[in-house]
C-alpha positions as CSV (number, residue, x, y, z in Angstrom):
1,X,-18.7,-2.5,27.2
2,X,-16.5,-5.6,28.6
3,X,-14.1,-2.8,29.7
4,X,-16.4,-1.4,32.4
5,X,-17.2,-4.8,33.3
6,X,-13.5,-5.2,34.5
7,X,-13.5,-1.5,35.6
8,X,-16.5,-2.2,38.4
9,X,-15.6,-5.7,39.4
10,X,-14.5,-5.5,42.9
11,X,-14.2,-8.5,45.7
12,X,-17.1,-7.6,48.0
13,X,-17.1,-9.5,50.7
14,X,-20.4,-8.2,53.0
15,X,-23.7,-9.3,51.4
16,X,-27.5,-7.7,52.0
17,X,-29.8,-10.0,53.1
18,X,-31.7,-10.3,49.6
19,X,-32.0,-13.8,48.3
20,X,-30.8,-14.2,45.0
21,X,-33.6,-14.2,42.5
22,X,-33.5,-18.3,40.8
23,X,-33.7,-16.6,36.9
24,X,-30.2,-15.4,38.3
25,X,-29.1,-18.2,39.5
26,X,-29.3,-20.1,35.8
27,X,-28.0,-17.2,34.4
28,X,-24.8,-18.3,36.3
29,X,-25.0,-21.8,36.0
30,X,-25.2,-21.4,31.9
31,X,-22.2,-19.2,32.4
32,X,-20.5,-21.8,34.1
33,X,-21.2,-24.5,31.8
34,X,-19.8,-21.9,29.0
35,X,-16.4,-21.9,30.1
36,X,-14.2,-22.0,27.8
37,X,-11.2,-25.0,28.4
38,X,-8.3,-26.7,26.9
39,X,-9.1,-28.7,23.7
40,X,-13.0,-28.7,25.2
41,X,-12.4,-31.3,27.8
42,X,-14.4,-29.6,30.3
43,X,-13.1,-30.5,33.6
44,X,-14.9,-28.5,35.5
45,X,-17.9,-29.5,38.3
46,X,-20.2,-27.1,40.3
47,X,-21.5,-27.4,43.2
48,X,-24.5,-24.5,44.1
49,X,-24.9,-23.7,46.9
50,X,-27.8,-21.7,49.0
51,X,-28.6,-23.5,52.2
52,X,-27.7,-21.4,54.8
53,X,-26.3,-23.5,57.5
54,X,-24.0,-25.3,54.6
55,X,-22.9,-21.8,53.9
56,X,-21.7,-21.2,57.4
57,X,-19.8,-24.9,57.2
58,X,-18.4,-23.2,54.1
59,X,-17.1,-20.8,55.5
60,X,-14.9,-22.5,58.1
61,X,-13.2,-24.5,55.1
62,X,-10.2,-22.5,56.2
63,X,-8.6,-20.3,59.2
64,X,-8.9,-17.6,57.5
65,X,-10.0,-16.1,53.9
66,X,-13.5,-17.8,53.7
67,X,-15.8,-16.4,56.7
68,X,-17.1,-14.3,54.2
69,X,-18.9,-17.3,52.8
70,X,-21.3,-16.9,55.8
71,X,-22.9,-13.9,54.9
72,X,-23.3,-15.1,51.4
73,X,-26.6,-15.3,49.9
74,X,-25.2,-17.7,47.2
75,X,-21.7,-19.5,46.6
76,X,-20.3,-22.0,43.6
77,X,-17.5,-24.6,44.4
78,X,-15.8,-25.1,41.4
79,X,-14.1,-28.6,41.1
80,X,-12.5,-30.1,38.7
81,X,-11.4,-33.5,37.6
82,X,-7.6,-33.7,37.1
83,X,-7.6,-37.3,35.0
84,X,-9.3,-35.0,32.4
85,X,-6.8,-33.3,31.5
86,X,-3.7,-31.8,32.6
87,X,-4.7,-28.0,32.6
88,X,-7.1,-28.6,34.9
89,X,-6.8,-26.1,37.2
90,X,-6.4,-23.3,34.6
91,X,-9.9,-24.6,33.7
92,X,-11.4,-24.3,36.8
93,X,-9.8,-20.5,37.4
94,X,-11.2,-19.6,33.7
95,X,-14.8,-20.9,34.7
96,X,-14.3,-18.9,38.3
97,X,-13.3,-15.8,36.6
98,X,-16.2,-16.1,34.3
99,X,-18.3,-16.5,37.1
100,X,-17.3,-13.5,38.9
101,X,-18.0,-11.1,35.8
102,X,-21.4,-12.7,35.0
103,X,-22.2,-11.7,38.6
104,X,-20.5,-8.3,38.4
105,X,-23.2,-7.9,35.3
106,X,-26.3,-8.9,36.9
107,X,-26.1,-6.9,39.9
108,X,-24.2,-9.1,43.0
109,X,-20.9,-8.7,44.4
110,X,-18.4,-12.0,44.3
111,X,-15.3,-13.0,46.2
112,X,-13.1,-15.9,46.0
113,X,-12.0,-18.7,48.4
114,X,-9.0,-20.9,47.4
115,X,-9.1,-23.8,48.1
116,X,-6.5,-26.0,46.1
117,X,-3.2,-26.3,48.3
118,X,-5.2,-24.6,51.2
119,X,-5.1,-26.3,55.0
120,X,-8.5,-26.2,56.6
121,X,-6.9,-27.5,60.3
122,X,-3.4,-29.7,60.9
123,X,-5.4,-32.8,60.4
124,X,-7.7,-31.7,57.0
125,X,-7.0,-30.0,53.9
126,X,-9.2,-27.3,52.9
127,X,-10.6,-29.5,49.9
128,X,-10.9,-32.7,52.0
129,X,-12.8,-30.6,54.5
130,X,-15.4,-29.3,51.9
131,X,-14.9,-32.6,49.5
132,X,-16.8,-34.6,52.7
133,X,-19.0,-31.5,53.3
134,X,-20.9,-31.9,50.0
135,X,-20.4,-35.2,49.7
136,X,-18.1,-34.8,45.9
137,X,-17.0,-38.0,44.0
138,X,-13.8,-39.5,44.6
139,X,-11.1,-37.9,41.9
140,X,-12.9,-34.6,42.1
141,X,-10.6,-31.9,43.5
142,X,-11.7,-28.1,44.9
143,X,-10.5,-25.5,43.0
144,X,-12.2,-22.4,44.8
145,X,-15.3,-21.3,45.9
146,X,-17.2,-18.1,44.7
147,X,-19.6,-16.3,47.6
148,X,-22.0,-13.7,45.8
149,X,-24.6,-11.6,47.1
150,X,-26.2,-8.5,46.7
151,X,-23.3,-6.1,47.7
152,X,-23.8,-4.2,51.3
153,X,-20.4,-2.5,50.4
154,X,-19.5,-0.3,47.8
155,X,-15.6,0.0,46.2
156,X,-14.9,2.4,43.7
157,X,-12.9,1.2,40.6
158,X,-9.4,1.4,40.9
159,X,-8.3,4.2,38.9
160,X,-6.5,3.5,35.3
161,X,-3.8,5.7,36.9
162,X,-2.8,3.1,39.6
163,X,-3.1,0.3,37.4
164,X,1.2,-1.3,37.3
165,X,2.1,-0.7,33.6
166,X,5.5,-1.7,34.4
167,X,4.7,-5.2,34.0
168,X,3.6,-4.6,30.1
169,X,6.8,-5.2,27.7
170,X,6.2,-5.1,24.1
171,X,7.9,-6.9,21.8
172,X,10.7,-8.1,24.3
173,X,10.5,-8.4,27.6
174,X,11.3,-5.7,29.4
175,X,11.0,-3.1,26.3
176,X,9.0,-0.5,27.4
């Protein structure tokens, strides 16, 4: 069921040294070209990424809250293009969230990297620093990137118990 989908996805952020099998591999990219998007416009680009060495420039996109990339066996930078549309970034998080589930279901851990509004020094945004890196178009922005692997850590679900029900209204805000 989706619900145990969401029940086991957890960021996982250490990776065994298994490649990821290439059947996989599709299996994300058709997930990622079945995002759903505002009025079907489709914004969204990928960029797939499995050379190691480019995974360890990756991972210095930022000071801190992408080093994880290195020990990646796999990672997708979604980009987008914001003369599409103006929802564009909602797009791009929809495809990423899509992305971590479909990898949740096949076996691999995920975590993400933002990268939108995100310094990568005092001299480079995070999404000019990977925009030259892989060499994107010009009017293509970085949304995030997703690092997957074959988890070498395990996290339990959160309990339904700990989940913050005191953000649900119904009805009215704050109608409990």
């Amino acid at each position: 069921m989706f619900i145990d989908l969401l029940r086991s996805r957890r960021s996982i952020r250490k990776y065994q040294e298994k490649p990821i099998e290439e059947e996989k591999i599709q299996l994300l990219i058709e997930t990622a070209l079945r995002a759903f998007s505002s009025r079907n416009t489709q914004p969204w680009e990928f960029v797939v990424v499995t050379d190691p060495e480019t995974l360890r420039k990756l991972a210095k996109a930022r000071p801190a809250g992408s080093a994880f990339l290195e020990n990646a066996k796999l990672a997708f930078v979604v980009c987008a293009d914001p003369s599409k549309t103006d929802v564009w970034i909602e797009d791009a998080s929809i495809a990423s969230a899509l992305l971590h589930l479909a990898a949740t279901d096949i076996g691999l851990g995920s975590c993400w990297s933002q990268i939108r509004t995100r310094e990568h020094d005092s001299q480079k945004s995070a999404g000019a620093y990977v925009a030259e890196l892989l060499g994107l178009r010009e009017g293509l922005e970085v949304e995030s990137m997703i690092a997957m692997g074959y988890p070498a850590e395990d996290k339990p679900p959160r309990p339904a118990e700990e989940l913050d029900y005191e953000k649900i209204s119904r009805e009215q805000y704050g109608r409990k």
